[in-house]
N, C-alpha and C positions, 0 to 999 in steps of 0.2 A: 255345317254352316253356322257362325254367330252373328248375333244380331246387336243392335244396341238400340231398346225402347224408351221411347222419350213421352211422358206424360206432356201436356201444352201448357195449359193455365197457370201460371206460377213456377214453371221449369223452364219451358222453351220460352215463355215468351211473358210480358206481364200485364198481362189480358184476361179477364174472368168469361164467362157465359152472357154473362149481365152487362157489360161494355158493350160485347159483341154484338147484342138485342138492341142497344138502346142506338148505337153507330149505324146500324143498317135503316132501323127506324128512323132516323135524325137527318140521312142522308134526304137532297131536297126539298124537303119541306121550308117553308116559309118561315119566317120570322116567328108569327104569330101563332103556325100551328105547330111548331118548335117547343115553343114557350109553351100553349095547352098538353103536348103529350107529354112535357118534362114535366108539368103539374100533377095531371094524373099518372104518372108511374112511379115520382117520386116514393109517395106513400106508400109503395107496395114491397119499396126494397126492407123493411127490417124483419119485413114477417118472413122473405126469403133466407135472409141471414139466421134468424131464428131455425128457419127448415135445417139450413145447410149445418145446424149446428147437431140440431137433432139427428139427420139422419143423411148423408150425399143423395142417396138413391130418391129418398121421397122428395129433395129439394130439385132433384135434375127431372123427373117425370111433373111435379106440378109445375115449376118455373119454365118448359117449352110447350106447357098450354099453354103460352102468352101467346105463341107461332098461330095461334087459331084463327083462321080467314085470313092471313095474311098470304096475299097473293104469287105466286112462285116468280112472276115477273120482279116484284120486289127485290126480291134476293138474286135473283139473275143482274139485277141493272147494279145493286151494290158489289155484286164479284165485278162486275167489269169496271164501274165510275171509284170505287170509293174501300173496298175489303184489300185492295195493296195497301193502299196509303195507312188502313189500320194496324197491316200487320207488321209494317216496316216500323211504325212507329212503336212496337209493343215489345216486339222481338230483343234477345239477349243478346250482346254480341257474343259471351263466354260461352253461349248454348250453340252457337254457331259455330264455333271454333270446335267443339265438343264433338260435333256433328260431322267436319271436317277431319278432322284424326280419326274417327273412327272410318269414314269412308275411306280417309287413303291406307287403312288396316283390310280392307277389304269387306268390313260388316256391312252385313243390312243394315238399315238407316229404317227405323220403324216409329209413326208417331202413334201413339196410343191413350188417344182423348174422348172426355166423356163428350166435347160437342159434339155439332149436327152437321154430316158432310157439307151443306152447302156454305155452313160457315170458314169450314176449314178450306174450301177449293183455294183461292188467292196464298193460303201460307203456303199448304202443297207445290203452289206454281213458283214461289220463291224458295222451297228449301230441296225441294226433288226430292223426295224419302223415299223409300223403294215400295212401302207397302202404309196402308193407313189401318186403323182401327179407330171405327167413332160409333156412332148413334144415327140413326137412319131417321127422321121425319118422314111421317106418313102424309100423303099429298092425295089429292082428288079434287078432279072438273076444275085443276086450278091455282088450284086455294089448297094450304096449309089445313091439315086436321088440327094439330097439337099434341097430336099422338106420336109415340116413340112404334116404330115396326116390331123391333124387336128386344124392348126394353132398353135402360140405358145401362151407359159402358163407364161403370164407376164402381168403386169397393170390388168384391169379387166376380163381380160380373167383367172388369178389365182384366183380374189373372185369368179369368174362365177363357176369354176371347185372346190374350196372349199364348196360352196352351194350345189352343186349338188350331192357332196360325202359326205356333211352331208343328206341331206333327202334320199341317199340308205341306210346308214350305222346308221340311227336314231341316228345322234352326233346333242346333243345342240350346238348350236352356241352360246347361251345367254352367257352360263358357260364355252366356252371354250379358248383356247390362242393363240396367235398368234405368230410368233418372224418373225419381218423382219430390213434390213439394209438400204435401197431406198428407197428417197419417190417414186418412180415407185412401192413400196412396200403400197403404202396408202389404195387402194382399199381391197387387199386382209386382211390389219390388221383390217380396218374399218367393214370388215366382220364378229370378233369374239365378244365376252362382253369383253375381255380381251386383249387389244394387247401391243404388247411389241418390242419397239423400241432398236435393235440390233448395235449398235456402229453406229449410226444413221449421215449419210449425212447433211450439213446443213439444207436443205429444209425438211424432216423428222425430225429433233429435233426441230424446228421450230414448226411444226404440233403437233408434239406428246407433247411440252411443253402449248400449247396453249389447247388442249384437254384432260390435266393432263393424260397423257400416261405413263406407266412404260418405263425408259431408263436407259438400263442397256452398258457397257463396255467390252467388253470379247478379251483381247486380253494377251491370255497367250501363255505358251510355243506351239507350234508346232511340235517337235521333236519326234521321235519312236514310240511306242503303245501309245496312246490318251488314254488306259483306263489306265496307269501305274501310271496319275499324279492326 
């Protein structure tokens, strides 16, 4: 069997971790308490950025303690009011089409993101992929820990979790794809016969030029149903 792996944030769709937090949170809230949590979280984004420069892993385990006490109804009422409207708006159309040939080739259709399932439910329910790979949030009496279960799914912790979902699901790796946007993304594309550099970071076209890698550009419209265009 071959598969075709699709990293999310910057490949499939052009959405970060940090949009995704900040639209869940932003959803109902009032005018005014809109305004206060844009104040206070403002200021928290450069030292993120600083993380993520330093290092994915330590950016993705400090940056979802933010999820701490946040109550799982929260994220239930944003999958059903308000996480379509996000991802429709985020989503590539060129990733979709991507997604579409390879399905009518017969491939598995695999997303493989450093998010947090409950973030990804509403893309899942628009794109159908046959299998996920993400990051588990730890939950109790409720409420959000901000603890990852089982570490997160980024750098080689994503090829670790591709490998392992190919020898249950008997997917070739020789013969199958990859798409990622980061070279924090090297490990997990380095995984397939096939990878494919997604509107590629400096350090990633770099790589993928020098290891004659497919590099491809996807940056079309964004706007309404993603399957319309």
């Amino acid at each position: 069997m071959r598969a075709a792996f699709f990293d999310v944030d910057g490949t499939l769709a052009s959405s970060n971790v940090v949009s995704c937090y900040a639209h869940m949170q932003l959803q109902h809230r009032s005018r005014v308490s809109a305004v206060v949590w844009t104040l206070l979280f403002l200021p928290r984004i450069p030292y993120y950025m600083l993380l993520d420069r330093i290092s994915r892993p330590l950016f993705s385990s400090r940056f979802f303690g933010n999820y701490r006490g946040v109550a799982t109804w929260q994220f239930e009422r944003w999958i059903q009011d308000g996480g379509d409207a996000y991802w429709r708006r985020h989503l590539l159309p060129e990733a979709l089409l991507c997604i579409d040939q390879h399905r009518r080739q017969g491939d598995q259709i695999v997303l493989a993101s450093g998010g947090v399932e409950q973030s990804l439910i509403p893309l899942v329910q628009l794109v159908s992929p046959n299998r996920v790979i993400c990051a588990h949030l730890e939950h109790d009496a409720g409420r959000f820990t901000g603890r990852l279960t089982a570490g997160s799914i980024v750098g080689q912790a994503k090829a670790e979790a591709v490998r392992r979902l190919a020898a249950e699901a008997n997917i070739d790796l020789s013969q199958s794809y990859a798409y990622g946007d980061s070279y924090s993304d090297r490990e997990f594309l380095q995984s397939v016969g096939h990878p494919v550099a997604v509107n590629p970071d400096r350090a990633l076209r770099g790589l993928a030029e020098s290891q004659d890698w497919t590099v491809v550009d996807w940056r079309g419209g964004r706007d309404g149903d993603p399957r319309a265009h």
